[in-house]
Residue, then its C-alpha position, 0 to 999 in steps of 0.5 A: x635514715x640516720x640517727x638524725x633527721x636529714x636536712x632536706x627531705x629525701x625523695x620517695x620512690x615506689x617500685x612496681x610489680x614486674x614479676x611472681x613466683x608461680x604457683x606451680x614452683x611455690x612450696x608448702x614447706x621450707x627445708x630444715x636448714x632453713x628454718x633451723x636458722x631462725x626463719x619460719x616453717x612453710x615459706x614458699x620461697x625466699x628469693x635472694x641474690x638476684x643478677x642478670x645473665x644473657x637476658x635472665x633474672x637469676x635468684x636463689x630461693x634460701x628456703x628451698x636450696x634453689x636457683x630460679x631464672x626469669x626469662x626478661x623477654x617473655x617473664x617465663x620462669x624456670x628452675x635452673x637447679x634444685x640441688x639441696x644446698x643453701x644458696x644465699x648470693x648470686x654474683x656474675x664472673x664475666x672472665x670465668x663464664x659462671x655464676x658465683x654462688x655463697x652457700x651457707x652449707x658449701x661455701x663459694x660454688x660456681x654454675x655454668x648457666x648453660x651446661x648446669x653443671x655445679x663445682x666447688x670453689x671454695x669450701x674451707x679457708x686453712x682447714x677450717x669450715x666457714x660459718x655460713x657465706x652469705x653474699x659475694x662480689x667480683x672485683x676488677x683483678x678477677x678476686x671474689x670478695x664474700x662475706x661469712x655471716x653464719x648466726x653472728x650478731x652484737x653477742x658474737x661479733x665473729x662474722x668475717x669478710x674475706x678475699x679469694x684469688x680462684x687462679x692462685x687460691x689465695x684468701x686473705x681475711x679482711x674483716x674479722x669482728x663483724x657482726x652478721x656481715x651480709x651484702x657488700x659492694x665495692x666503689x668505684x675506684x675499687x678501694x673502698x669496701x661496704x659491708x652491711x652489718x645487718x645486726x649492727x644496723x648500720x653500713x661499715x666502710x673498709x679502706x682497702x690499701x694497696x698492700x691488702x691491709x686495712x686500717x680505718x675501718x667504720x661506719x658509712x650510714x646507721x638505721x632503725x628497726x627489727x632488721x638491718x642491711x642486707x644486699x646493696x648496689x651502685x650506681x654509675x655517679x658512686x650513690x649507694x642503694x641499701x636494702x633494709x630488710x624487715x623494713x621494706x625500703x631501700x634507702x640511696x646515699x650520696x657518696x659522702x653518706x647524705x641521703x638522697x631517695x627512699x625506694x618503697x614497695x607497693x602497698x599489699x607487698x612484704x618487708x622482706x627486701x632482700x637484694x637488688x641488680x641493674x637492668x641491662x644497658x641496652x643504649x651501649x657505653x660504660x654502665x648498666x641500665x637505669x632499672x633496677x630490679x629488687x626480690x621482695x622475699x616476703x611475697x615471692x615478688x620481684x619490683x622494679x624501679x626506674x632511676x635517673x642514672x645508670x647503673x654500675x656492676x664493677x670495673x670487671x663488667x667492662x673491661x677497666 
């Protein structure tokens, strides 16, 4: 999991299929841009993103500018919008009613799940175009913090995070210098920001102080590979889940970093993991459920996984 064998063997979970796309909503060729950015020709999907609205899976589909939904009831798919934008991160505004959208073409979207209806948040910051905003995530003040990944790497260490108040339109830059920043996730006391560097291959951590600077920056947890970080999560005891994308696993660290669990997918499945979302916390109290619900790109294939505690989306999911 780290540069170094952990001291205790951490424990292996194997996720299960819960769910494909269906053959009528797989294509035979991916979109321009999509390819245009070093992935392969004729994919017939690439899922992405995943967040579960009012008893729906939502994920984008990268390779062809789409929003997919999954009925939790009755595993019925759906094409909410195909609108030939590149849509990478999905996030859930409780307070605003919509779905967060980072497009690497038109930067932070929001969508009305029930109406449809498309808008644009966020499209420059001070006059100048964004890279290619890649994830995104809801903070308890209502601000959204997003990452600009675009094509940087250990050659161009230019990929930025930022910070942005819908009500008042402020942006602030929090990081500058990293290298393909791509999933992020907040703890739980909301001062402590984790950014997947994913051609770093490692986890950053980034103090967040009162003041809104940063000081102290580094690096949570490193790994091995072709790939590196891509999104993460939370659970309700502060144990961070990273999807390890072209590795096929996700691995679980304690707070302090210790390694806990791998999670791997089932044998026949891709490498691709992308992103992963909690179930719904149907027993009531603070937190999410205990299932977490992972998009296997590679396959078309969305797995679950049963944990031992429940999960956390963010202090704005439940009124703290």
């Amino acid at each position: 999991m780290a540069n170094f064998p952990p001291l205790q063997q951490p424990q292996v979970l194997v996720g299960e299929v819960f769910s494909r796309v269906p053959e009528e909503h797989r294509r035979s060729q991916s979109t321009y841009a999509f390819v245009r950015h070093g992935n392969k020709g004729g994919v017939h999907s690439f899922l992405e993103g995943p967040v579960i609205v009012e008893g729906k899976l939502y994920m984008v589909d990268i390779a062809h500018g789409r929003i997919f939904a999954v009925d939790l009831s009755n595993n019925s798919w759906d094409v909410v919008i195909d609108y030939g934008g590149q849509p990478n991160g999905l996030a859930w505004h409780p307070v605003r009613k919509e779905i967060l959208i980072a497009d690497r073409k038109n930067g932070i979207m929001g969508l009305d799940p029930k109406t449809k209806e498309l808008k644009t948040v966020l499209v420059t910051i001070n006059g100048e175009w964004f890279k290619g905003p890649n994830d995104l995530v809801v903070a308890g003040d209502g601000s959204i913090l997003f990452t600009d990944q675009g094509t940087t790497g250990l050659h161009d260490p230019t990929g930025r995070v930022y910070r942005h108040w819908p009500d008042t339109g402020r942006t602030d830059i929090i990081i500058s210098n990293g290298p393909s920043p791509n999933g992020l996730l907040l703890n739980k006391e909301e001062n402590l920001l984790f950014v997947g560097m994913t051609r770093d291959n490692s986890v950053w951590h980034v103090p967040l102080n009162a003041d809104g600077n940063v000081t102290r920056a580094g690096r949570f947890s490193s790994y091995y590979g072709l790939g590196g970080p891509d999104g993460m999560t939370l659970d309700s005891e502060g144990n961070l889940f990273v999807c390890i994308v072209r590795l096929g696993h996700i691995f679980v660290h304690a707070p302090d970093g210790s390694p806990l669990a791998r999670i791997i997918m089932p044998e026949g499945l891709g490498k691709s993991v992308t992103n992963l979302t909690w179930s719904v916390n149907e027993e009531g109290g603070e937190g999410e459920g205990k299932t977490l619900y992972i998009t296997e790109s590679d396959s078309g294939t969305v797995v679950k996984v049963d944990w031992n505690v429940k999960g956390w989306l963010g202090k704005i999911y439940y009124g703290s």
